[in-house]
C-alpha positions in Angstrom: -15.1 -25.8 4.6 -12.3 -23.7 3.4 -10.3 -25.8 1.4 -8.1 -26.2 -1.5 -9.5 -25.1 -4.7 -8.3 -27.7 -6.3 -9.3 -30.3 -4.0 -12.6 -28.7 -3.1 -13.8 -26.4 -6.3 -16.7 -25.5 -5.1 -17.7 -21.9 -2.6 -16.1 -22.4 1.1 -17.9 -21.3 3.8 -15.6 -18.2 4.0 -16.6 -16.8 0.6 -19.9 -17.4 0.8 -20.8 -15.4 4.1 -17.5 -12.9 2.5 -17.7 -13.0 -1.2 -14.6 -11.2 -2.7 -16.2 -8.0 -4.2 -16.9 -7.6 -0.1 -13.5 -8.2 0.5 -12.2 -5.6 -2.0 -14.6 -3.2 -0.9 -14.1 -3.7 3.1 -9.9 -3.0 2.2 -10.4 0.2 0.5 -13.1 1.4 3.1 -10.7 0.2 5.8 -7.9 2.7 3.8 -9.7 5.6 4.3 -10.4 4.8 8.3 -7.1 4.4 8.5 -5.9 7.5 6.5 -7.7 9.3 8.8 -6.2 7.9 11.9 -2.8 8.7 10.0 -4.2 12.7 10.3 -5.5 12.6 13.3 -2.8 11.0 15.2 0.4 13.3 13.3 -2.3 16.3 13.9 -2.1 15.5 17.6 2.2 15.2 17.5 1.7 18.7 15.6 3.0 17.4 12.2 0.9 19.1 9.4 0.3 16.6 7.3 -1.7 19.1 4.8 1.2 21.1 4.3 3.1 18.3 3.2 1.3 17.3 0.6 0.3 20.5 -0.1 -3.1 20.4 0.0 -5.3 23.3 1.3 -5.1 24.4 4.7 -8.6 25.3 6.4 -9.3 28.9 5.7 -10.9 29.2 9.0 -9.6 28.0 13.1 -13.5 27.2 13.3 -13.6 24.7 10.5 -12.7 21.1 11.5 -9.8 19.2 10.6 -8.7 17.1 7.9 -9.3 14.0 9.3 -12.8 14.7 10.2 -13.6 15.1 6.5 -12.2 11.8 6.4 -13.6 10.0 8.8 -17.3 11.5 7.1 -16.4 9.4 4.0 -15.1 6.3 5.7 -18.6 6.3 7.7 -20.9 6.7 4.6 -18.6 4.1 3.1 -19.0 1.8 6.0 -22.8 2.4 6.0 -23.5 1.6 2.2 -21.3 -1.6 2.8 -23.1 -2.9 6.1 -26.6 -1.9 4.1 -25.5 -3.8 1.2 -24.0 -6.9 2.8 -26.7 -7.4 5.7 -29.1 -7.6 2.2 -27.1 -10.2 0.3 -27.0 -12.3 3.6 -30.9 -11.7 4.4 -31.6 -13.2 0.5 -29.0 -15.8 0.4 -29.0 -17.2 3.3 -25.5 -19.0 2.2 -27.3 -20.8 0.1 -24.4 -21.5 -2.5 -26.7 -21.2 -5.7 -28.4 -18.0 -4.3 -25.0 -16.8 -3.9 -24.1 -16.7 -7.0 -27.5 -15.9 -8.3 -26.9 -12.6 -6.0 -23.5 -11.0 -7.4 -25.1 -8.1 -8.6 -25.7 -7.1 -5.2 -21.9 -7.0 -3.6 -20.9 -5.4 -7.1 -23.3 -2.5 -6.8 -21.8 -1.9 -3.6 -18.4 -1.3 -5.6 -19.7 0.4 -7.9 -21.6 2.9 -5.5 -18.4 2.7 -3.2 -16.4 4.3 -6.5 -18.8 6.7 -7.0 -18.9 8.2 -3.1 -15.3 9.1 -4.1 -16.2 10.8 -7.6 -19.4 12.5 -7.3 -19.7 15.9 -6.0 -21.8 15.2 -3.0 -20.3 17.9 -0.9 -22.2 17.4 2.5 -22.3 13.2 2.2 -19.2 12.8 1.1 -15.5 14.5 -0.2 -15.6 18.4 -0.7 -16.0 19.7 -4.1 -12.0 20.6 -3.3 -11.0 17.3 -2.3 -12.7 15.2 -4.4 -10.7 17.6 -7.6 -7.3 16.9 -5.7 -7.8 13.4 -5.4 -9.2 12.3 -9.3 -6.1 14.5 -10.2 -3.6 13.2 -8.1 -4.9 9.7 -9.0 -4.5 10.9 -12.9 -1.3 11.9 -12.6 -0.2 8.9 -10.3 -1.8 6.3 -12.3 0.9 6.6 -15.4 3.4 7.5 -12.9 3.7 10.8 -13.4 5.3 13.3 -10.6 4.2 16.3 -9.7 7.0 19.0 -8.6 7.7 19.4 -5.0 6.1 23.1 -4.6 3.2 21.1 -6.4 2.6 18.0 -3.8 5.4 15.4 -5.2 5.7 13.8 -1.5 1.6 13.5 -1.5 2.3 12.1 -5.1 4.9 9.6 -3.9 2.9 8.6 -0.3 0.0 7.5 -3.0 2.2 5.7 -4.8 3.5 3.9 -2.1 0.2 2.7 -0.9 -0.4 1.3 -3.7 2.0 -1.0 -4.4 0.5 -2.6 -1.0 -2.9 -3.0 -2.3 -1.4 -4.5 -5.3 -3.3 -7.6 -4.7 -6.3 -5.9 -3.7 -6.4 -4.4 -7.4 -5.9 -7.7 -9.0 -8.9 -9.3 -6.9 -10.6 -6.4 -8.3 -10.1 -6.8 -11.7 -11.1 -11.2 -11.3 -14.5 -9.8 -9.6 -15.0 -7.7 -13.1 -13.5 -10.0 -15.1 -15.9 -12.7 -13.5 -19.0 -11.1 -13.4 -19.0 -10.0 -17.1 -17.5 -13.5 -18.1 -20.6 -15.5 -19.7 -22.0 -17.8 -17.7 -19.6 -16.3 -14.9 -20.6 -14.7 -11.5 -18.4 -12.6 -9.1 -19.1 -14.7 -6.2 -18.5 -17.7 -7.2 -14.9 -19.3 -6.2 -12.2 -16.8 -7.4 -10.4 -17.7 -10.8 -7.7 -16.2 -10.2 -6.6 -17.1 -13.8 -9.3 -15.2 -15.2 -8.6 -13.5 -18.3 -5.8 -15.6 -19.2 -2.5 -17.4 -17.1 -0.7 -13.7 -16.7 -3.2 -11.2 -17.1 -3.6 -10.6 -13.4 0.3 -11.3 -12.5 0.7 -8.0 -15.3 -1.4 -5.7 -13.5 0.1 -6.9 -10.1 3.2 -4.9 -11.5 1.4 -1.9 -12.4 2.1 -0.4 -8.8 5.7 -1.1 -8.9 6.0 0.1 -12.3 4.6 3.2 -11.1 6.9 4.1 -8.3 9.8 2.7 -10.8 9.1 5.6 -13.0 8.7 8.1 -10.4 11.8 7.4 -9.2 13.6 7.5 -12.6 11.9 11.3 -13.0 13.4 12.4 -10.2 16.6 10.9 -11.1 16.3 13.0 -14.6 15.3 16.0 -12.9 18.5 15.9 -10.3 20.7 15.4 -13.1 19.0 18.0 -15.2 19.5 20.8 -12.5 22.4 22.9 -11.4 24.1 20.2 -8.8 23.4 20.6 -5.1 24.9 19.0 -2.2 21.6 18.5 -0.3 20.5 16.5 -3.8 24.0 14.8 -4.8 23.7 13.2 -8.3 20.9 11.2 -8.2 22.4 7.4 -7.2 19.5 7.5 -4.8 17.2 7.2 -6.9 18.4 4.7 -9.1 18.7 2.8 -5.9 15.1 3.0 -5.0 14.0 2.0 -8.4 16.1 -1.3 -8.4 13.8 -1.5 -5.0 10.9 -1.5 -7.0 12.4 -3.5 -9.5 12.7 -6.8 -7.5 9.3 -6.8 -7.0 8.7 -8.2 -11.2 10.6 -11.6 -10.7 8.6 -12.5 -7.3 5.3 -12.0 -9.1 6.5 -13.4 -12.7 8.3 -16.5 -11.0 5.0 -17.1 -9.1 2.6 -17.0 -11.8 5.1 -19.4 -13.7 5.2 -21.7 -10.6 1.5 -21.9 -10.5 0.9 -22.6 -14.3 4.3 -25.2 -14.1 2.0 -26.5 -10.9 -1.1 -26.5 -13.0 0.7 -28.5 -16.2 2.4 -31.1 -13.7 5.7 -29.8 -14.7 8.7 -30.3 -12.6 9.4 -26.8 -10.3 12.2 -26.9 -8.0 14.2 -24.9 -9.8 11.5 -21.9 -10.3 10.6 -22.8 -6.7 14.3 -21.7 -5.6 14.5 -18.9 -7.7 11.1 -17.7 -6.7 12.8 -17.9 -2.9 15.5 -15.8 -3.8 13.5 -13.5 -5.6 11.5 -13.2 -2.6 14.4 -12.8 -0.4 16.4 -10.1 -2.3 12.7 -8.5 -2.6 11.5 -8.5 1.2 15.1 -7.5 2.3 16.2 -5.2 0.2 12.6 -2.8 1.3 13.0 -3.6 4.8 16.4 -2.1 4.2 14.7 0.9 2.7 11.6 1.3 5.2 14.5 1.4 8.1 16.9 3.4 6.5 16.1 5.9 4.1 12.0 6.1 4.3 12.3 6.5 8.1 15.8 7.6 8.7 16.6 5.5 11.4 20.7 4.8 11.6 20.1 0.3 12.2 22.1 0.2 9.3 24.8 3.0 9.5 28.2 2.9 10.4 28.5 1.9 13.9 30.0 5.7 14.5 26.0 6.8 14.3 24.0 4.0 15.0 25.8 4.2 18.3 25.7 7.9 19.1 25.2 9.0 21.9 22.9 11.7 20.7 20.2 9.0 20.2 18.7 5.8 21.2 20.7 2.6 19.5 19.9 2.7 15.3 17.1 5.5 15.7 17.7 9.0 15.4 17.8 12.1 17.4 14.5 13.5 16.8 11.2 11.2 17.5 8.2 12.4 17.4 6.1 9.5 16.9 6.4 8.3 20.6 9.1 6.2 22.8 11.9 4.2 21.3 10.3 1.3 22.2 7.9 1.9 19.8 10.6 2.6 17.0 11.9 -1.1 17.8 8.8 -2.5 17.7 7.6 -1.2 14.6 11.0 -2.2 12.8 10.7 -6.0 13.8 7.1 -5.6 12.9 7.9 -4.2 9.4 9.9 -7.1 9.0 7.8 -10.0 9.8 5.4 -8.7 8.0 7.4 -8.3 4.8 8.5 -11.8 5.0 4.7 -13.3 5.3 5.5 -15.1 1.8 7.3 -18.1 4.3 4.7 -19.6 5.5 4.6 -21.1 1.8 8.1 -22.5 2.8 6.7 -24.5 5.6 4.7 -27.7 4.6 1.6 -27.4 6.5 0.9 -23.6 6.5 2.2 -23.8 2.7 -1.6 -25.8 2.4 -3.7 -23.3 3.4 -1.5 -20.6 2.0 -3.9 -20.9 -0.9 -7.3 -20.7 1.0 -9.2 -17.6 0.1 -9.8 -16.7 4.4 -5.8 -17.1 4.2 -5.0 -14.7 1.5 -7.8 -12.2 2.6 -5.8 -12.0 6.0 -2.2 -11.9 4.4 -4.0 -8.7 2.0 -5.0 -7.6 4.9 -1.5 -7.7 6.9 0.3 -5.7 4.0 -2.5 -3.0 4.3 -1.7 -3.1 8.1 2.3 -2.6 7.6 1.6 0.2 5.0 -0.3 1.9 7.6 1.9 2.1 10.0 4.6 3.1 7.5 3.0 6.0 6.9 3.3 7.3 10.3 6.9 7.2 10.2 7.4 8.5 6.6 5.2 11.2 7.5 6.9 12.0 10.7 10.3 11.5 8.7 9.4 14.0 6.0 8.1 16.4 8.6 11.8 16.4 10.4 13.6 16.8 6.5 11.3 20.0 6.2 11.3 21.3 9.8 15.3 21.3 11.0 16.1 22.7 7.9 14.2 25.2 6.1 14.2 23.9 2.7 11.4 23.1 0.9 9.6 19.6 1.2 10.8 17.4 -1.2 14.3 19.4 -1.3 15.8 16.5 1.4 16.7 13.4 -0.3 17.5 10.1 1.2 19.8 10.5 4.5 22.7 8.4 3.8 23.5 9.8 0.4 24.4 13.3 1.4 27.0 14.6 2.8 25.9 17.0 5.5 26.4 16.3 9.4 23.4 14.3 10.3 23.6 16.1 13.9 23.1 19.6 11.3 20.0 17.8 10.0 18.1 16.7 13.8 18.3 19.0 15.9 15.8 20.0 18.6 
């Protein structure tokens, strides 16, 4: 049984052998795998992935990589979890009443999951270093603050990033609190995902955009507040990228309003096509950016350089991710995968759209496609710094400067 909510109220069979505080927790935990797949695999194609964000290099050839440090948190992570889940299963036995009797159990595991990334448990978990960099970078990201590029703004913005893709994960966080401290409430019962009131949870979906939004307006100021420089221009770029960000507000206000109009038995076609623009102009709009300007890849340019002869067709001279075939790949995955909102345009997925096993996997997806972005920003940020000498961060967006793309990838 994994039905609609509205039709079938009561726990499905997914979330009560997967309640959601599992589900948030198994997505973060499944970040920091990944993360350290990110450094281990651009450690391997000799992009320094440290220096980038500027974090501190290892002192010493003898001391192990980054991504071992990672992978050290991701399997004390994955232990605690497994511990604590094998435990809730062993005492409820899906019994739906114990399962909700029980919540106390997957929310310790968040709770103790949080705190492996705080505490100062040097030899279980992050280094005393590590731990500092991240609660600070996540400070200063959090009201979306910027540091300067000498100070780690691309490790700023890559954090950034990532989070507007666990947008939703965030919001199911916030309906497990909100659940479990609700009288009479428990965190693994059926998600109410209008807990706290009809656009409490759509607000704090827009948090991560917000966030990026404003770091993209600071470096705007800070462009127009410095001597000009042709390797900078004027800014437009970044105005650019924050009307990115911006199109991501009327996709999750116009779906919240569709839901309470669907809710009331109000008529909704005309939210329902708006909400299909909104969706269109959104998902298009970043595959656009992903392909053009986060990766540098010249699909979109002038025909002049898409079809130079100095490169494979719409990629670039320099790739150091692997073989064009890849590159292609990874572009039309990027863009099924930022259009996963249409299965709610065809009638029969659109009914299980709404099943919690369905928007677990399409949560899931998103933190998929933000991990293999990363590769390629990475890798993209790495050829900005390397072929020219400036400083990380000094490189804008490719298509709004003016120097000889040939200048800028070079081997």
């Amino acid at each position: 049984m994994d039905g609609d909510p509205v039709v079938e109220p009561e726990l499905d069979f997914f979330s009560l052998a997967f309640p959601l505080p599992y589900r948030v927790a198994f997505i973060v935990i499944l970040a920091v795998w990944g993360w350290g797949l990110n450094l281990q695999f651009l450690h391997i194609r000799k992009i320094d992935v440290p220096s980038l964000i500027r974090y501190p290099g290892r002192s010493s050839p003898t001391q192990l990589p980054h991504h071992h440090s990672t992978y050290r948190l991701a399997t004390l992570l994955s232990l605690n979890s497994a511990l604590s889940i094998l435990t809730f299963w062993f005492l409820t036995r899906r019994d739906p009443k114990r399962v909700i009797d029980y919540d106390w159990i997957p929310m310790t595991n968040l709770a103790v999951t949080a705190a492996l990334f705080v505490l100062p448990l040097r030899r279980l978990s992050v280094s005393h270093s590590g731990r500092r960099r991240l609660l600070a970078t996540l400070r200063r990201v959090s009201v979306g603050g910027l540091a300067e590029a000498k100070d780690g703004k691309f490790g700023d913005i890559l954090l950034a990033d990532v989070l507007t893709s666990y947008a939703k994960v965030l919001g199911d966080l916030f309906i497990c609190l909100c659940m479990f401290f609700t009288r009479n409430g428990s965190a693994t019962d059926r998600p109410d995902r209008g807990c706290g009131g009809t656009y409490l949870v759509p607000l704090l979906l827009t948090i991560p955009s917000a966030i990026r939004l404003r770091q993209c307006l600071i470096e705007y100021l800070r462009v127009r507040n410095s001597p000009f420089k042709e390797s900078t221009g004027w800014g437009g770029q970044h105005l650019a990228n924050a009307a990115k960000y911006s199109t991501a507000f009327p996709v999750i206000i116009l779906n919240a309003m569709l839901r309470n109009a669907d809710t009331n038995g109000t008529p909704t076609m005309g939210l329902y096509r708006a909400w299909i623009v909104a969706c269109l102009l959104n998902s298009l709009y970043s595959f656009y950016w992903d392909v053009a300007k986060d990766w540098d890849l010249t699909l979109f340019a002038e025909v002049q350089k898409r079809n130079s002869p100095d490169h494979p067709f719409g990629l670039r001279r320099r790739l150091l991710i692997h073989k064009p075939v890849v590159y292609y790949f990874v572009i039309a995955l990027d863009l099924a995968l930022r259009c996963t909102w249409m299965i709610k345009l065809h009638p029969r997925l659109n009914t299980i759209s709404d099943f919690e096993s369905s928007i677990f996997l399409i949560e899931s997806c998103e933190v998929f496609r933000r991990w293999v972005w990363i590769f390629f920003r990475v890798e993209t940020e790495w050829i900005r710094n390397t072929s020219t000498g400036l400083g990380v961060g000094d490189i804008l967006m490719s298509n709004f400067n003016t120097r000889n793309e040939d200048e800028e990838y070079v081997d």
